[in-house]
Structures are given as C-alpha cells and as structure tokens.
KOLDOBA-516944 format. One line per field, with one value per residue (C-alpha): x, y, z. Coordinates in Angstrom, 1 decimal. Each point is the difference from the previous one (the first is absolute). Last residue first. Example, Ala and Ser with C-alpha at 12.3 -4.5 7.8 and 13.67 -1.06 7.14 Angstrom:
BEGIN
xx	(13.7 / -1.4)
yy	(-1.1 / -3.4)
zz	(7.1 / 0.7)
This chain:
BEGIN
xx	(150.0 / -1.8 / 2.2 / -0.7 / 2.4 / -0.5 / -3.4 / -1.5 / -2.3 / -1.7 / -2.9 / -1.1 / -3.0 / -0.8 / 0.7 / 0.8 / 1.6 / 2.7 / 1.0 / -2.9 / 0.5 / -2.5 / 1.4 / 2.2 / 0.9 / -0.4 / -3.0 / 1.1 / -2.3 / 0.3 / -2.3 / -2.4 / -0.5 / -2.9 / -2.7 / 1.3 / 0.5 / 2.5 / 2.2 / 0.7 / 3.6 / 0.4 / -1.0 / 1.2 / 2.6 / 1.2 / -0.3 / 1.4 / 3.3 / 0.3 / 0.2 / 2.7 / 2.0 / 0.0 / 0.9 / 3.1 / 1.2 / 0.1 / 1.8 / 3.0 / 0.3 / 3.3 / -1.6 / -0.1 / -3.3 / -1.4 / -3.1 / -1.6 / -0.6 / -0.8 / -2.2 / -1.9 / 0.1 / -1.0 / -2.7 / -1.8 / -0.2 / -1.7 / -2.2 / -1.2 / -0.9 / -1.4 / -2.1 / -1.6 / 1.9 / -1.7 / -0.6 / -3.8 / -0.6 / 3.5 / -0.9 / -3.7 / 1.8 / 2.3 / -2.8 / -2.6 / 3.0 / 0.4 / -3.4 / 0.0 / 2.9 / -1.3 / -3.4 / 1.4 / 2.2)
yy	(149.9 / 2.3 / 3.4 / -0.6 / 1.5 / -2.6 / -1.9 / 1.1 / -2.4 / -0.5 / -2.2 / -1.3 / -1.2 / 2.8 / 2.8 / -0.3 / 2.0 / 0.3 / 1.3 / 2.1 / 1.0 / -0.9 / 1.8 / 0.9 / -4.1 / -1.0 / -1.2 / -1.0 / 1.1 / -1.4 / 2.0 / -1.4 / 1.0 / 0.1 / -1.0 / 2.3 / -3.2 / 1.1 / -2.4 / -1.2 / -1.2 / -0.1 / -3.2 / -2.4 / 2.0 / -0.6 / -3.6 / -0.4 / 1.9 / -2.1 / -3.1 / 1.7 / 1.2 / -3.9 / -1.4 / 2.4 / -0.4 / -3.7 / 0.1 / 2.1 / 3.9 / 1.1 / 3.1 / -0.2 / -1.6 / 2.2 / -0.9 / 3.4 / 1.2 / -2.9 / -1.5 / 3.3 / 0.3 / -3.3 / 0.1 / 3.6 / -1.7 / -3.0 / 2.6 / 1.7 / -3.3 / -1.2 / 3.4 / -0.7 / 1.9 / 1.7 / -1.9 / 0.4 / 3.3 / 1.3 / -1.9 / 1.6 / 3.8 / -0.5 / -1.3 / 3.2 / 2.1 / -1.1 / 0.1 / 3.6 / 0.8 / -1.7 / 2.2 / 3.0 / -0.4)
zz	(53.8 / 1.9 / -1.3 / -3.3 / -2.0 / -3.3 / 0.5 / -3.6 / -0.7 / -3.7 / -1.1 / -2.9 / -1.8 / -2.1 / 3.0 / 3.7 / 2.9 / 2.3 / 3.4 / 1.0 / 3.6 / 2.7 / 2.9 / 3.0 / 1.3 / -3.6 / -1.4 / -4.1 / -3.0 / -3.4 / -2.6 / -2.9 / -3.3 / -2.5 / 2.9 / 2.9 / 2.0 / 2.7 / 1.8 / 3.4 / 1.6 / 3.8 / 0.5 / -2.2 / -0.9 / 3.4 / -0.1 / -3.5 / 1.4 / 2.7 / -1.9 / -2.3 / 3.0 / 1.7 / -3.4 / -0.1 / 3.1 / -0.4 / -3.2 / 1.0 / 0.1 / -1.9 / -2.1 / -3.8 / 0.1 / 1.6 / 2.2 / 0.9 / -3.4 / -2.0 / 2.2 / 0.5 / -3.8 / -0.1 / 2.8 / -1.0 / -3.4 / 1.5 / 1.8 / -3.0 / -1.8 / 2.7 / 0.4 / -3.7 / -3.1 / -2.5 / -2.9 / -1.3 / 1.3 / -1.8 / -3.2 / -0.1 / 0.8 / -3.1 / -2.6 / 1.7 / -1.0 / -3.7 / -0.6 / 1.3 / -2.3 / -2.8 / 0.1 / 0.6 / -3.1)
C-alpha cells in the first residue's frame, strides 16, 4: 500500500515538472484575461479603441508581469505601483488569472 502510494506520488510530481507552464504561457494568460476584462465586448467602444487597448495591454504585461518557477507549479506575479501581487498561477500545462477587482486595470 505504501509502496503504490509513493509510486503514485513520484508519477504526479514527474507530470507537474514536465508541464508547468513557461512565463509566455503565463503572460499570454495575463493578456486574455486582461483583454478580456478591459475590452468588453458588450460595451459600445469602436474598433480603433479596441486595437489601441489590446496593444497596450501586451506592452504592460510585457513588463510588469514575472513568474515563479517553484518546479511542480509556478506563480504569476504583476508590479503594481504598491507591490508585486500574485495574480495567477500554473499547474499541468495551464495557467489561471484572476483580474476581477483590480484596481489597475
């Protein structure tokens, strides 16, 4: 039983070296939800505005967005004007963002 369940773990931990997310696959994240968040599809902003926000957005996550490598997992960090805040993070190949109340969007 031991045994199994140790196998079993060092199976698990393997798969989460071998697919956690790079830092473009963090920031693309950070830029679709970003995307996603600021440009609304529901609201009445025309095309132009719209291209102009979504370039902007790349260039700031560009720069302000680092990641983590802890090896099994990784974590998205944004620098905001205060601090470095943890805004996502990354597990088997994906990544989540959570942008929602952001005050710097």
């Amino acid at each position: 039983m031991k045994g199994k369940f140790l196998l079993i773990l060092i199976i698990v931990l393997t798969l989460a070296a071998l697919t956690n997310p790079d830092a473009s696959k963090h920031r693309q994240a950070v830029k679709d939800e970003a995307k996603k968040v600021m440009l609304d599809p529901d609201s009445e902003k025309n095309i132009l505005s719209s291209v102009i926000g979504g370039f902007v957005v790349d260039q700031v996550v560009e720069q302000l967005v680092t990641v983590d490598n802890y090896i099994f997992f990784s974590l998205t960090r944004m620098q905001t004007s205060t601090k470095n805040e943890i805004i996502g993070f990354g597990l088997f190949g994906y990544v989540h963002v959570n942008l929602q109340n952001k005050e710097w969007i």
